[in-house]
MIKETI-956676 format. One line per field, with one value per residue (C-alpha): residue in one letter; x, z, y. Coordinates in steps of 0.001 Angstrom, whole numbers, padded with zeros to 6 digits, m for minus. Each point is the difference from the previous one (the first is absolute). Example, Ala and Ser with C-alpha at 12.3 -4.5 7.8 and 13.67 -1.06 7.14 Angstrom:
BEGIN
aa <- (a_s)
x <- (012300_001370)
z <- (007800_m000660)
y <- (m004500_003440)
END
This chain:
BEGIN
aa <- (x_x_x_x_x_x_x_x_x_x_x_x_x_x_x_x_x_x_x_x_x_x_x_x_x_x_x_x_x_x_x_x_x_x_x_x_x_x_x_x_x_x_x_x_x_x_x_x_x_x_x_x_x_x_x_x_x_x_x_x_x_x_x_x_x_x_x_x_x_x_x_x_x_x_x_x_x_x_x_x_x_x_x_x_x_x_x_x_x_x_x_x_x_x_x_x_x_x_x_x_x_x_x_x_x_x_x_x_x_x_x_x_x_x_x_x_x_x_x_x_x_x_x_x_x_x_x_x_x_x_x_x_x_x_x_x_x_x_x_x_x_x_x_x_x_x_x_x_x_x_x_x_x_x_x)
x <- (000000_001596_m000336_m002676_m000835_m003759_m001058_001495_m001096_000046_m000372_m002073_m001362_m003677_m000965_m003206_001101_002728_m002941_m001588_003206_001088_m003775_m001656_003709_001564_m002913_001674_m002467_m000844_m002846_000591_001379_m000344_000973_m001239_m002041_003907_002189_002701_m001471_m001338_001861_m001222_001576_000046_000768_002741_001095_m000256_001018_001214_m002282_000264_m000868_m000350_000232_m000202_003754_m001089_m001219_002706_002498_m002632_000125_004036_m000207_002489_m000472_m001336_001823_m001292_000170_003107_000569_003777_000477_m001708_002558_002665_m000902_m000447_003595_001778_m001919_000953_004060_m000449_m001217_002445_002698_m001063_m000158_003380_000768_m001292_001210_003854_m000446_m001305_002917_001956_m001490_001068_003532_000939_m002104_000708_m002870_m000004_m000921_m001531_m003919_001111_001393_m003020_m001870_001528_m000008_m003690_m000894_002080_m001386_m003971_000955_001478_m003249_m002125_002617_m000626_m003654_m000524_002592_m001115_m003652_001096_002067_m003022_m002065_001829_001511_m001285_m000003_001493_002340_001385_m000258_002281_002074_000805_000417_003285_001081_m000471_002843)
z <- (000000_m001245_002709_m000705_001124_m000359_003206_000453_003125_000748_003851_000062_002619_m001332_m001312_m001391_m001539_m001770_m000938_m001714_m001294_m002099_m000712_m001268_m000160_m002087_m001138_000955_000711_003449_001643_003330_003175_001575_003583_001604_002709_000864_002378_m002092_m003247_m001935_m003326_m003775_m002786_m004094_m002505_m002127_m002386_m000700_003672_001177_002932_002005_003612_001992_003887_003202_000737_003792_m001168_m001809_003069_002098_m002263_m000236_003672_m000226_000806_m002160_m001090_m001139_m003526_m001635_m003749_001084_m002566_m002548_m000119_000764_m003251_m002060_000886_m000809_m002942_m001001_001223_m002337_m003074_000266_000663_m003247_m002412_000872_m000931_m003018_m000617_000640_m002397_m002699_000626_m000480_m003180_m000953_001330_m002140_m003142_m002949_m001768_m002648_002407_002988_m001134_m000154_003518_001187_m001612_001400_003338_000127_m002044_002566_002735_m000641_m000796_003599_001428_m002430_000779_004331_m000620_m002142_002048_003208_m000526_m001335_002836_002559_m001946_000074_003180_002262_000865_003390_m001245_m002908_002389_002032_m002564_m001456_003465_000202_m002738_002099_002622)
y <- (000000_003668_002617_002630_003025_000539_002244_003588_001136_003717_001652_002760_002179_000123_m002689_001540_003081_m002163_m002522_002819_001366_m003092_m001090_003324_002143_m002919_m002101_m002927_m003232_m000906_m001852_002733_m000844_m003581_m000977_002418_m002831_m000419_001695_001406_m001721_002829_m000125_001518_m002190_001282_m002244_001251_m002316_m004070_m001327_003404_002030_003024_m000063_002893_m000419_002352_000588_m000563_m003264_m001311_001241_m002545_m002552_000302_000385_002981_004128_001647_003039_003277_000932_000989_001272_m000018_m003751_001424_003703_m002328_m001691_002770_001747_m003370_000063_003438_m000655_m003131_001864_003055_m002905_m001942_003382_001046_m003796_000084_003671_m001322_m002689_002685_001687_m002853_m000734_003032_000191_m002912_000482_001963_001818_m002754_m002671_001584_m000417_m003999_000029_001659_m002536_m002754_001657_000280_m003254_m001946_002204_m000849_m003574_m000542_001682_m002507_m003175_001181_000182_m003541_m001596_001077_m001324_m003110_m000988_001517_m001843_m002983_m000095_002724_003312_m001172_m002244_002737_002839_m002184_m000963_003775_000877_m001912_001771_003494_m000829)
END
């Protein structure tokens, strides 16, 4: 049997204005929430795809059910994220801008159109060789077991 993932659950503080958010805000399908007659059960699920759902859940509920503290809110992840992001994007243009200049360090103006070429041709076809190869081998062997696997590569 392949591991799946087919629940993503989501905490959220109000479980009914979120209902309402992702059922009328989103239009995505839902049959409301169920478990209510259980301590700590209410839950809203929307199908997304084939075998893929989202739950929504009280964040005080899943902290219960986890049987840790809950924690108050904190968009610090999600800032963290986006300045990485941003260090990672001005990281990757100067990249690409040193191997422009490259190109044109060792180019003449007969041949420097080819070199860019073949710069940017081999460029996109390592992005399209990544993207094939990478969900073959997920596909194939797991996004656990490939995640694990490029992560040996890291150190």
């Amino acid at each position: 049997m392949k591991p799946r993932i087919t629940v993503i659950t989501l905490g959220v503080d109000d479980l009914e204005r979120s209902l309402e958010f992702y059922r009328n805000g989103l239009g995505l399908p839902t049959q409301g929430i169920v478990g209510k007659e259980f301590e700590h059960g209410a839950v809203a699920f929307f199908d997304l795809q084939a075998g893929l759902r989202l739950a929504i859940w009280n964040r005080k509920d899943i902290a219960h059910d986890a049987k840790v503290l809950q924690t108050s809110p904190s968009p610090t992840g999600f800032w963290l994220l986006f300045i990485m992001r941003c260090i990672w994007g001005i990281a990757w243009t100067f990249l690409r801008l040193g191997a422009y200049f490259v190109i044109l360090d060792v180019s003449s103006q007969d041949n420097r159109g080819y070199y860019m070429g073949v710069y940017n041709g081999l460029y996109r076809l390592g992005s399209l060789v990544g993207m094939l190869l990478g969900g073959f081998l997920a596909d194939f062997y797991g996004v656990t077991m490939v995640s694990f696997f490029l992560l040996s590569f890291h150190f």
